[in-house]
One Martini backbone bead per residue (centre of mass of N, CA, C, O) as a GRO file, in nm:
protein
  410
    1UNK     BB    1  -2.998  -0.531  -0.971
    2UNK     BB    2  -2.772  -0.630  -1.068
    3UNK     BB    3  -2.807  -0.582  -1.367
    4UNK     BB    4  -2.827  -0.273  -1.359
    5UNK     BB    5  -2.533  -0.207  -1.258
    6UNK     BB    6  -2.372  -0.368  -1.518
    7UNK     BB    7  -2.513  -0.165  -1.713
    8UNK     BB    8  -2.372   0.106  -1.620
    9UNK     BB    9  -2.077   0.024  -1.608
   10UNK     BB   10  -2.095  -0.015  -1.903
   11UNK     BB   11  -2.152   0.262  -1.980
   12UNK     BB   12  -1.906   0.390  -1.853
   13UNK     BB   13  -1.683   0.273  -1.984
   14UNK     BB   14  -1.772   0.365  -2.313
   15UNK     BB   15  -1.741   0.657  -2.234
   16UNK     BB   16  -1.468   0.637  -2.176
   17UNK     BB   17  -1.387   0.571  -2.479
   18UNK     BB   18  -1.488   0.814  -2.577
   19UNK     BB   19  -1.334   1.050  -2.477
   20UNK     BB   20  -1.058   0.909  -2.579
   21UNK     BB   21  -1.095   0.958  -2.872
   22UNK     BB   22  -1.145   1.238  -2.893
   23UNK     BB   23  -0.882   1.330  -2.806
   24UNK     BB   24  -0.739   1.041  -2.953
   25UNK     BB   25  -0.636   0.797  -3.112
   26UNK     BB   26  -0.577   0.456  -3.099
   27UNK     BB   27  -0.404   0.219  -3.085
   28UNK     BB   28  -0.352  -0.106  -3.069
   29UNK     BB   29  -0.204  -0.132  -2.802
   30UNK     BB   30  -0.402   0.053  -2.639
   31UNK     BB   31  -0.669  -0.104  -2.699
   32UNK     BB   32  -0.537  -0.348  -2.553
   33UNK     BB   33  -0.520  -0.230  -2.282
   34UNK     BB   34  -0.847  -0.062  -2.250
   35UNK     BB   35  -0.985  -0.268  -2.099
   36UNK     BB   36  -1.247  -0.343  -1.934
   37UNK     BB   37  -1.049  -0.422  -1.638
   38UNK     BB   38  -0.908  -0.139  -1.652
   39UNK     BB   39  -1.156   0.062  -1.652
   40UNK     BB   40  -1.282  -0.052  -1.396
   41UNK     BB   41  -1.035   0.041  -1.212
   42UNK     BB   42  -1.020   0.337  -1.237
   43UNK     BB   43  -1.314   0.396  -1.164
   44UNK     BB   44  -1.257   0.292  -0.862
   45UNK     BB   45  -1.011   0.486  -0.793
   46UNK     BB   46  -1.255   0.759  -0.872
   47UNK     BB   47  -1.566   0.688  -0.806
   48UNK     BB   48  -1.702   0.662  -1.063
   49UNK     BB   49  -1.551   0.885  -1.265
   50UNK     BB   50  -1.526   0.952  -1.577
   51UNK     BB   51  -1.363   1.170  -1.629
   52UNK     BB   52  -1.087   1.111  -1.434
   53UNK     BB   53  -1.086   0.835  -1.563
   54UNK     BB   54  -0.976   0.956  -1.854
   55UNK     BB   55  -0.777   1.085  -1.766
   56UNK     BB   56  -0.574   0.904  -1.612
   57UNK     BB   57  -0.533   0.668  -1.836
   58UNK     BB   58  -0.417   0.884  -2.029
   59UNK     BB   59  -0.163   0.936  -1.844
   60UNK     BB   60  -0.066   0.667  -1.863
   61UNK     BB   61  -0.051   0.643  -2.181
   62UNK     BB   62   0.181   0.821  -2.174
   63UNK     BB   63   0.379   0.729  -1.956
   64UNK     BB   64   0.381   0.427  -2.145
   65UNK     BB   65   0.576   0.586  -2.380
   66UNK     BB   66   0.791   0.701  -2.252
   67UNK     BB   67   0.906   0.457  -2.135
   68UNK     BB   68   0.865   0.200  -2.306
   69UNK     BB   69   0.680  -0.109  -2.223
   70UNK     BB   70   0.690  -0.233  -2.561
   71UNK     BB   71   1.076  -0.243  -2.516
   72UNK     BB   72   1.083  -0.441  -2.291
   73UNK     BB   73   1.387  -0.621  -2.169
   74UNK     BB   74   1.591  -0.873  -2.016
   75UNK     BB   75   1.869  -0.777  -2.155
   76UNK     BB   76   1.866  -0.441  -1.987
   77UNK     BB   77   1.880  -0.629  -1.692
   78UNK     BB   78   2.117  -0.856  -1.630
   79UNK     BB   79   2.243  -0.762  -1.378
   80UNK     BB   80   1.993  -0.755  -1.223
   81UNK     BB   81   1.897  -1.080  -1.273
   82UNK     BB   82   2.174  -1.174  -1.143
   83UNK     BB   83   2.105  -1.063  -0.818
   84UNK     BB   84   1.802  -1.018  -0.754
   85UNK     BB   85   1.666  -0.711  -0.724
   86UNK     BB   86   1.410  -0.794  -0.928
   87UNK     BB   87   1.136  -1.001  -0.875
   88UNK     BB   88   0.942  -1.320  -0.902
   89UNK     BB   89   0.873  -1.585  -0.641
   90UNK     BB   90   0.540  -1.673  -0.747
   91UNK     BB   91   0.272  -1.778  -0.536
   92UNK     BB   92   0.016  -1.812  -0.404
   93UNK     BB   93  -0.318  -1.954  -0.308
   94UNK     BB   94  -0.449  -1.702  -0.519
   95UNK     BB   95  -0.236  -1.664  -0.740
   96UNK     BB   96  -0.072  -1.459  -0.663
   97UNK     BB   97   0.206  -1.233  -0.741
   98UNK     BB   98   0.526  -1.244  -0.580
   99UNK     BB   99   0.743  -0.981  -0.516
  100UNK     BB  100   1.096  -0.895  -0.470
  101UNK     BB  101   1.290  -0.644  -0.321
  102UNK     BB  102   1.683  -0.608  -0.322
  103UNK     BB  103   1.775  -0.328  -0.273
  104UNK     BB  104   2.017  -0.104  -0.274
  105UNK     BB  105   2.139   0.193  -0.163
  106UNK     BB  106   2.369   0.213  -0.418
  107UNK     BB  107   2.194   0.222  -0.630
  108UNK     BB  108   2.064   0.519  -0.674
  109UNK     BB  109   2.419   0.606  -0.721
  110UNK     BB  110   2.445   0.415  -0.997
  111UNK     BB  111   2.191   0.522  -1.110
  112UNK     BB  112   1.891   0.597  -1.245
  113UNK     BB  113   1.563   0.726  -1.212
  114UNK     BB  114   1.469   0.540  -1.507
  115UNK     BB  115   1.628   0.265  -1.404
  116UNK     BB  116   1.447   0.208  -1.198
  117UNK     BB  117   1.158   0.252  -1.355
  118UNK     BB  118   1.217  -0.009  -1.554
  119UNK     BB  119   1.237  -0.225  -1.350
  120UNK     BB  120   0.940  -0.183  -1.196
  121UNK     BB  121   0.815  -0.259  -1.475
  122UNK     BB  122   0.875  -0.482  -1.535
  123UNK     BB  123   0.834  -0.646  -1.250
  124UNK     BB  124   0.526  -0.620  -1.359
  125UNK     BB  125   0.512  -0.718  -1.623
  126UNK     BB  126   0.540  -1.001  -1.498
  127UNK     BB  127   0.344  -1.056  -1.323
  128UNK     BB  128   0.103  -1.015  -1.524
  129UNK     BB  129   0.155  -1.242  -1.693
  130UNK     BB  130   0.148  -1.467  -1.489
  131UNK     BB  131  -0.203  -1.420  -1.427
  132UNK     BB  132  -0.446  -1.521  -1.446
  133UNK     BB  133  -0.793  -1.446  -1.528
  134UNK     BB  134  -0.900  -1.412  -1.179
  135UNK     BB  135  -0.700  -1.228  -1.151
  136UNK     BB  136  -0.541  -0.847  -1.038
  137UNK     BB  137  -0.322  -0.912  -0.803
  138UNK     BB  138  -0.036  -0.819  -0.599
  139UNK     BB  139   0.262  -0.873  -0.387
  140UNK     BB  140   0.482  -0.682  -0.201
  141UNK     BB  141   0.856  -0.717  -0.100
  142UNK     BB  142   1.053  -0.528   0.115
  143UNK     BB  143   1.379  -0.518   0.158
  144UNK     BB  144   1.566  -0.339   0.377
  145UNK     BB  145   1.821  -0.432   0.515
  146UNK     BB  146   1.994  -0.290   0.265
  147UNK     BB  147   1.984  -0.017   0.449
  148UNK     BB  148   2.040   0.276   0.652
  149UNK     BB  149   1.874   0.500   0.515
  150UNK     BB  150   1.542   0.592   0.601
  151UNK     BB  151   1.495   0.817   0.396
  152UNK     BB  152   1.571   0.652   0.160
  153UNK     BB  153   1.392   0.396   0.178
  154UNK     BB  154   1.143   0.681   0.159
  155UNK     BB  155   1.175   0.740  -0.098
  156UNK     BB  156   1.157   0.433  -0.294
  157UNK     BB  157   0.865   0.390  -0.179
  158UNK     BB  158   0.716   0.610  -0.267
  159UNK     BB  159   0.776   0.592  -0.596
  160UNK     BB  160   0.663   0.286  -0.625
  161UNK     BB  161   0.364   0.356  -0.508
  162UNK     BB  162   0.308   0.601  -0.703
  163UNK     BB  163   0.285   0.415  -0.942
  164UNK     BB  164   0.087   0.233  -0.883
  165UNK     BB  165  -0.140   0.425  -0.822
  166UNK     BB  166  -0.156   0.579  -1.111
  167UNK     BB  167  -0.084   0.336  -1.315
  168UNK     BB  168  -0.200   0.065  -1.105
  169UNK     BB  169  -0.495   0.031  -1.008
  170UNK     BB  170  -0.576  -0.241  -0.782
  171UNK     BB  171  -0.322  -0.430  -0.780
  172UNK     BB  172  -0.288  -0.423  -0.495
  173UNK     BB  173  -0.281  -0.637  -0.208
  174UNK     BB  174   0.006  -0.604  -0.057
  175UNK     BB  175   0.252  -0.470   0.162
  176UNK     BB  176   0.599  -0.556   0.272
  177UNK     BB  177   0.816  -0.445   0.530
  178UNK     BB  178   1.142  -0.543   0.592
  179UNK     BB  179   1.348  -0.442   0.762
  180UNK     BB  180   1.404  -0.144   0.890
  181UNK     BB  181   1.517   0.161   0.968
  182UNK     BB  182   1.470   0.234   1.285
  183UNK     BB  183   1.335   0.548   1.186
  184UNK     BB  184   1.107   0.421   0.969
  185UNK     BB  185   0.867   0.468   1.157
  186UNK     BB  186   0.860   0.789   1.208
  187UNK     BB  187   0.831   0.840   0.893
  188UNK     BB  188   0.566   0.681   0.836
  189UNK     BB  189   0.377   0.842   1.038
  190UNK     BB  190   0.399   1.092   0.863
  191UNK     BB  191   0.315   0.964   0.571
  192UNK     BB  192   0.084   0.778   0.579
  193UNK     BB  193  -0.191   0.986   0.547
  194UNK     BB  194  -0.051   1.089   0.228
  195UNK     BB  195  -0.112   0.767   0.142
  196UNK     BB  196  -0.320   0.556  -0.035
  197UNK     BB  197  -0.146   0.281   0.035
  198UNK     BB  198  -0.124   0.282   0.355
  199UNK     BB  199  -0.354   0.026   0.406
  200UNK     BB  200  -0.142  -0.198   0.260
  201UNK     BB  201   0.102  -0.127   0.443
  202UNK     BB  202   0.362  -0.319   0.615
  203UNK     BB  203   0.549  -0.365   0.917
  204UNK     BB  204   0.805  -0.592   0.971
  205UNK     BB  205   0.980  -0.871   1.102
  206UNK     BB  206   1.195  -1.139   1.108
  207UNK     BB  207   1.269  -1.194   1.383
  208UNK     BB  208   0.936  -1.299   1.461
  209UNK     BB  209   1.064  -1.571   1.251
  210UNK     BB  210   1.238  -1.809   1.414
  211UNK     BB  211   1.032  -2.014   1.477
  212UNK     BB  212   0.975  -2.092   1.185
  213UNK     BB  213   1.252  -2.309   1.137
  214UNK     BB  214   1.300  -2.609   0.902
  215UNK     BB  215   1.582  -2.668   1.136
  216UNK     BB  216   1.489  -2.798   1.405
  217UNK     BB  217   1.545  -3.100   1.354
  218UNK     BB  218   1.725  -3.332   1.485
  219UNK     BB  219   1.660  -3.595   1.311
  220UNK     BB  220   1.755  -3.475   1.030
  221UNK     BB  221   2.047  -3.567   1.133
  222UNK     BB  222   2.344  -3.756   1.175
  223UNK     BB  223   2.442  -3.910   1.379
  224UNK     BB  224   2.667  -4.039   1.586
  225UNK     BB  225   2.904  -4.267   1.605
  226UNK     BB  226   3.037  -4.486   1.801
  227UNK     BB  227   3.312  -4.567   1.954
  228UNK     BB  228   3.561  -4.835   1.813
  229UNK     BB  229   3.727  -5.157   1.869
  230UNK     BB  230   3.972  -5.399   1.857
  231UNK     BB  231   4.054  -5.673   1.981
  232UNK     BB  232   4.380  -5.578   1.978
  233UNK     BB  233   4.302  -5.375   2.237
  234UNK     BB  234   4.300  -5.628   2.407
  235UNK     BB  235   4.392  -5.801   2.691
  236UNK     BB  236   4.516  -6.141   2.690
  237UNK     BB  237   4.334  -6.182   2.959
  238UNK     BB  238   4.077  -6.138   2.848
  239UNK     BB  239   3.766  -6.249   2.913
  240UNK     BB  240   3.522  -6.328   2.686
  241UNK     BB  241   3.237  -6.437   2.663
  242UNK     BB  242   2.881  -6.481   2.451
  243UNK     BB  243   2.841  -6.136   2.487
  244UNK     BB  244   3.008  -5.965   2.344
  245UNK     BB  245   3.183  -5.595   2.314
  246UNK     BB  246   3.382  -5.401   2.107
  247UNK     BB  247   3.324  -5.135   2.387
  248UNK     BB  248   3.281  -4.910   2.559
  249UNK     BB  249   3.223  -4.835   2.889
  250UNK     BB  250   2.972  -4.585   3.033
  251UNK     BB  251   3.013  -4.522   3.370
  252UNK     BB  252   2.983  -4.495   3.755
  253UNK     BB  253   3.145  -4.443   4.016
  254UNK     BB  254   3.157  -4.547   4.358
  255UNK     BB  255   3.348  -4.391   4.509
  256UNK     BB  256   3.470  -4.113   4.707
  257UNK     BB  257   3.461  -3.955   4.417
  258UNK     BB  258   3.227  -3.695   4.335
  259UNK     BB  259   3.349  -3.511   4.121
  260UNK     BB  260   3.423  -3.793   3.969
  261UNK     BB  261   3.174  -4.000   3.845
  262UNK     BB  262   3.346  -4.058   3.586
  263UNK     BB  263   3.450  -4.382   3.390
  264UNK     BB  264   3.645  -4.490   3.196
  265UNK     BB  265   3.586  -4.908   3.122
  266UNK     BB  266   3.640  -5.244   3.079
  267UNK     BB  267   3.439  -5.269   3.290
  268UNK     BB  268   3.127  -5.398   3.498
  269UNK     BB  269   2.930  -5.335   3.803
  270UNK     BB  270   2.673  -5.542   3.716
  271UNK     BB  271   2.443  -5.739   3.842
  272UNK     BB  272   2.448  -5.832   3.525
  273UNK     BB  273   2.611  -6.138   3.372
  274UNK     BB  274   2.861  -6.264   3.153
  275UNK     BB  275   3.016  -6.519   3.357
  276UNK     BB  276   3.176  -6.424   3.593
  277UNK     BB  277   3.096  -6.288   3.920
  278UNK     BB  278   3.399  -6.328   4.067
  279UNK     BB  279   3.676  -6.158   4.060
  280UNK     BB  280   3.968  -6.263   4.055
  281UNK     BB  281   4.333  -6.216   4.033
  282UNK     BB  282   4.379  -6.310   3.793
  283UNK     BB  283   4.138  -6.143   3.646
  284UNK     BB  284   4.213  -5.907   3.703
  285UNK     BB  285   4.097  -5.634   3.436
  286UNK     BB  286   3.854  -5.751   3.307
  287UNK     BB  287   3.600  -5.771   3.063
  288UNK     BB  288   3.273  -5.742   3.165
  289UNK     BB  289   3.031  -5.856   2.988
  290UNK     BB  290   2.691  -5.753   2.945
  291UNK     BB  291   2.392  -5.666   2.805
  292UNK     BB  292   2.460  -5.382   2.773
  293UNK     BB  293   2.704  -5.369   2.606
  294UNK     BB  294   2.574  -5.519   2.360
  295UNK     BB  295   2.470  -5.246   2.307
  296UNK     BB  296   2.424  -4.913   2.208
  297UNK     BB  297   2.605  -4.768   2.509
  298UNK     BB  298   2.865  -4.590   2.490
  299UNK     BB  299   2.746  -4.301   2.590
  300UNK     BB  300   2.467  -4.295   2.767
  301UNK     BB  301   2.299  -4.294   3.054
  302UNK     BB  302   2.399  -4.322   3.373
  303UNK     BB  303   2.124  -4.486   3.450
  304UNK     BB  304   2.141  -4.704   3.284
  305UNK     BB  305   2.431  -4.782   3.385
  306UNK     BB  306   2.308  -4.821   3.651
  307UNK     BB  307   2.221  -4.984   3.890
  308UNK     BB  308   1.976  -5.125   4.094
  309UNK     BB  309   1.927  -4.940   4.336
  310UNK     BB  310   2.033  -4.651   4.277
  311UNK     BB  311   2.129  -4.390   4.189
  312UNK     BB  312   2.312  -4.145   4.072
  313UNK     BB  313   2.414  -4.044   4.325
  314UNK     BB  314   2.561  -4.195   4.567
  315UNK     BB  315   2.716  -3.983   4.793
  316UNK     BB  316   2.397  -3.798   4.686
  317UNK     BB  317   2.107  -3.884   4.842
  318UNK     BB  318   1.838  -3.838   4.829
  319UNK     BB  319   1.525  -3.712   5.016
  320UNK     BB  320   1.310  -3.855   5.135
  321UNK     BB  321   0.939  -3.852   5.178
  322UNK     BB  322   0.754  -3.758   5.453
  323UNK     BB  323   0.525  -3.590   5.289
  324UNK     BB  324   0.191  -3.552   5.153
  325UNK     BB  325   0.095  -3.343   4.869
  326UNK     BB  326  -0.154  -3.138   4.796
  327UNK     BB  327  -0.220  -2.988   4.477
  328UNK     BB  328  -0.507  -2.845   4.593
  329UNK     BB  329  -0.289  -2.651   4.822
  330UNK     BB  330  -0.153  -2.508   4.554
  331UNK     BB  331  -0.017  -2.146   4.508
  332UNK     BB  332  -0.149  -1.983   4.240
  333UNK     BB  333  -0.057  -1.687   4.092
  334UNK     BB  334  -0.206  -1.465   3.986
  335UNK     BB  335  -0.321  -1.212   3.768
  336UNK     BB  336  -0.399  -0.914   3.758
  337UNK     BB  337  -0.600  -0.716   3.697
  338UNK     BB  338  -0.688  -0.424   3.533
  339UNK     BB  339  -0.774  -0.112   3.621
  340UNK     BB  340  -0.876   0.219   3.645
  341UNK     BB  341  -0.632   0.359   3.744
  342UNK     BB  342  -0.378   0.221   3.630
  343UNK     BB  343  -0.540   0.201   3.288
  344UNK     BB  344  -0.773   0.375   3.148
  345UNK     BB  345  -0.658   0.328   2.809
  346UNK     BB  346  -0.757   0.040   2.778
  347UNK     BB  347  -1.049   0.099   2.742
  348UNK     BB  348  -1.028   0.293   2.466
  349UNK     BB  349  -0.932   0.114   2.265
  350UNK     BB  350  -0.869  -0.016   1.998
  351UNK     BB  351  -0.854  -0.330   1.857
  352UNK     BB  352  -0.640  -0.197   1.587
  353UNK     BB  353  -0.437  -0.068   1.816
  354UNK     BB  354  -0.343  -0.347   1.942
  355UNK     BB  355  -0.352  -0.576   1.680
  356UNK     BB  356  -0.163  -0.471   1.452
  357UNK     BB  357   0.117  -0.663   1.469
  358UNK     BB  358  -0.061  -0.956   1.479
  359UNK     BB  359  -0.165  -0.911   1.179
  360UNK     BB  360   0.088  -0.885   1.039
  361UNK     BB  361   0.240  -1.138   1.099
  362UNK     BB  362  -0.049  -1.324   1.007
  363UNK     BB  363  -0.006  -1.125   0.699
  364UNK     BB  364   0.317  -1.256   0.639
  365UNK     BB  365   0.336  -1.583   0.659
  366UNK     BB  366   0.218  -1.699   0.396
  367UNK     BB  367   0.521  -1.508   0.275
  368UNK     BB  368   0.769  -1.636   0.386
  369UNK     BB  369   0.866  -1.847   0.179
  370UNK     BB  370   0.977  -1.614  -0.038
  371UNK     BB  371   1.151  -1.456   0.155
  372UNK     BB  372   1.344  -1.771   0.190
  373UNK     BB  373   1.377  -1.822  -0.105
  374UNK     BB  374   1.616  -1.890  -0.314
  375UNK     BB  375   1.747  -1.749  -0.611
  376UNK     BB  376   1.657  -1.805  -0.951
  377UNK     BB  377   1.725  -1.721  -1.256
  378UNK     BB  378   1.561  -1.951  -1.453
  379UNK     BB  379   1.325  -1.929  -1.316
  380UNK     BB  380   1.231  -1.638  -1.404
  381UNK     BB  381   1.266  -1.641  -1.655
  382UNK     BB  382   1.042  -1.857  -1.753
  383UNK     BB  383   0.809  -1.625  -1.697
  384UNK     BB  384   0.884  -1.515  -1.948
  385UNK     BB  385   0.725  -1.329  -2.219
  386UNK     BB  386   0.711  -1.233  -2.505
  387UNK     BB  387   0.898  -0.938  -2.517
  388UNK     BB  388   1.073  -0.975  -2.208
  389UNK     BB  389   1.250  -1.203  -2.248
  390UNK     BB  390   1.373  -1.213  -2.527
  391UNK     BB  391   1.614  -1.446  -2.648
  392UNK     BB  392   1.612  -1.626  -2.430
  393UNK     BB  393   1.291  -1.681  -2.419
  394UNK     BB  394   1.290  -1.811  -2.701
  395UNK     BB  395   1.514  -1.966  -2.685
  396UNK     BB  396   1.589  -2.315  -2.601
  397UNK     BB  397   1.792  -2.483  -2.410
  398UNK     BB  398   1.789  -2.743  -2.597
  399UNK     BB  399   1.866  -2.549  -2.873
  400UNK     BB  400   2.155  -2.451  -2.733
  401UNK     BB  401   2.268  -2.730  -2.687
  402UNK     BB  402   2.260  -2.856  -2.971
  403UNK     BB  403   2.425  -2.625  -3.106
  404UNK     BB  404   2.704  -2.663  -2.947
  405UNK     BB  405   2.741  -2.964  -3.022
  406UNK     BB  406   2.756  -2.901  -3.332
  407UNK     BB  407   2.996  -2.675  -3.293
  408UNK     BB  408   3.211  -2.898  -3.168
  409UNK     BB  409   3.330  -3.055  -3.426
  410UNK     BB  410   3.436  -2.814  -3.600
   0.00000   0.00000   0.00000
């Protein structure tokens, strides 16, 4: 049964390039882009019609002659490129490239829209060339936070996708908008039902992505180093054992003063010492310095730095326990289950519509990491290859360099 489809689809195919030669002889590089995988395409999103999908086709190639996408070149968006208002981010797991559109508000009104649309097919032909044997499809990310108005940021996304829908179909795999304007809620569901791509299209928010930011952990920092002095800033009566520490010791005062329980001071008055155990009057004052001085303890927390048998605040000591409770006397307050009176739509609701939120944030998370990740414009130079990449991609850095040191001799 298998062997049997795959002759339909090929006949269906063939037909399709009988079509188009009828109509007009195909160029060399037409012929080249009219390739199997390209109408096999066509015919999927056109429900396997060859009429329809020829003619479609037809139409790609008339409007890929008028951009002119066989003479688009990095060179002619330098501006572009050095932004990096759309670029190729990367691939994800399955190889697919990631597009990220980085684009302002005021950029189509200093800019015609022939030339944000080839900006636009620029960063697609670079997306496909990069592309395995067995990929066909990529990820675009709009990044929309740099938008103030709802209404320009849905223009500016329905001509992307309409170009993706007629030009370019089969292609897109999912799509994330990002931080919209506040209305593009409202507005994206009244056009929603009209976008043939808008079941692959995403809103998330970046808020909801704070928790997994990968600066968190305290132990990536340097400690701050315990503040030390030198012997000579120690009073000359001070006797200092065999396990001196010459470092501040921060204490808990035992005074009647609980106001102020923290003392700094040069004295210790731990149960264990090294030294004289009961302090004359010729020695008041004097540094009595224990084994905890001995270590890193200069700032610790006051209760290492307490006696044994004492507790926190010595003025304000807890109240013993009187009696034992049990665990499973105590009394834990469940969620009422939802009633039928009380929420009636709960029960009649689809699952794809309560789930809708957390379904995207879930196929956002593994995007996550392209969407912050800093802009590189040598890397992305890196992925053009010729004619797109223009002359910086043919001339090599190595030779270059090579080029200005031997220029500099003269």
């Amino acid at each position: 049964m298998g062997n049997k489809d795959q002759t339909i689809q090929k006949e269906r195919v063939e037909s399709v390039l009988s079509l188009l030669r009828k109509q007009a002889p195909l160029t060399l590089k037409q012929e080249k882009f009219c390739n199997y995988a390209c109408i096999e395409r066509f015919l999927k999103s056109r429900g396997d019609n060859v009429k329809r999908a020829a003619k479609q086709l037809r139409a790609c190639l008339s409007w890929r002659e008028s951009i002119g996408t066989d003479h688009l070149i990095a060179d002619e968006l330098s501006a572009e490129l050095a932004e990096g208002v759309a670029y190729v981010a990367g691939h994800d797991d399955e190889s697919r490239p990631v597009m990220i559109f980085r684009i302002k508000q005021d950029y189509q009104k200093f800019h015609s829209q022939k030339l944000f649309t080839r900006l636009l097919v620029f960063t697609l032909e670079v997306a496909i060339q990069t592309m395995p044997r067995n990929v066909e499809q990529f990820v675009l990310l709009f990044d929309a936070s740099f938008y103030r108005s709802a209404s320009a940021f849905m223009n500016m996304l329905l001509a992307t996708l309409k170009i993706i829908t007629e030009y370019y179909p089969g292609r897109l795999h999912k799509a994330f908008v990002i931080d919209p304007p506040s209305l593009f809620s409202y507005l994206w569901k009244g056009v929603r039902p009209f976008v043939e791509l808008s079941p692959l299209t995403m809103v998330v928010s970046s808020l909801d992505f704070e928790d997994s930011l990968d600066f968190n952990h305290f132990p990536s920092y340097p400690r701050a180093s315990s503040l030390r002095f030198g012997p000579s800033s120690l009073p000359p009566t001070a006797k200092i054992g065999s396990c001196a520490s010459s470092r501040f010791s921060f204490t808990v005062s035992h005074s009647v003063d609980s106001v102020k329980p923290w003392n700094l001071t040069l004295t210790d008055t731990s149960s264990s010492k090294v030294g004289p155990t009961k302090p004359s009057p010729s020695t008041l004052g004097s540094a009595l310095i224990s084994p905890l001085n001995a270590r890193s303890l200069s700032f610790a927390s006051p209760v290492a730095r307490a006696p044994r048998g004492k507790g926190f605040f010595p003025s304000t000591p807890l109240p013993e326990k009187t009696q034992i409770v049990d665990p499973a006397s105590i009394y834990h307050p469940r969620t009422p289950k939802p009633s039928f009176l009380q929420s009636p739509a709960t029960f009649f609701k689809k699952e794809c519509h309560i789930n809708r939120s957390e379904r995207s944030r879930d196929s956002f998370l593994p995007f996550l990491k392209f969407y912050r990740r800093p802009y590189d414009e040598m890397t992305y130079r890196s992925k053009m290859r010729p004619p797109l990449g223009g002359l910086i991609s043919i001339v090599s850095p190595q030779l270059r360099r090579s080029h200005m040191s031997v220029s500099q001799r003269f």
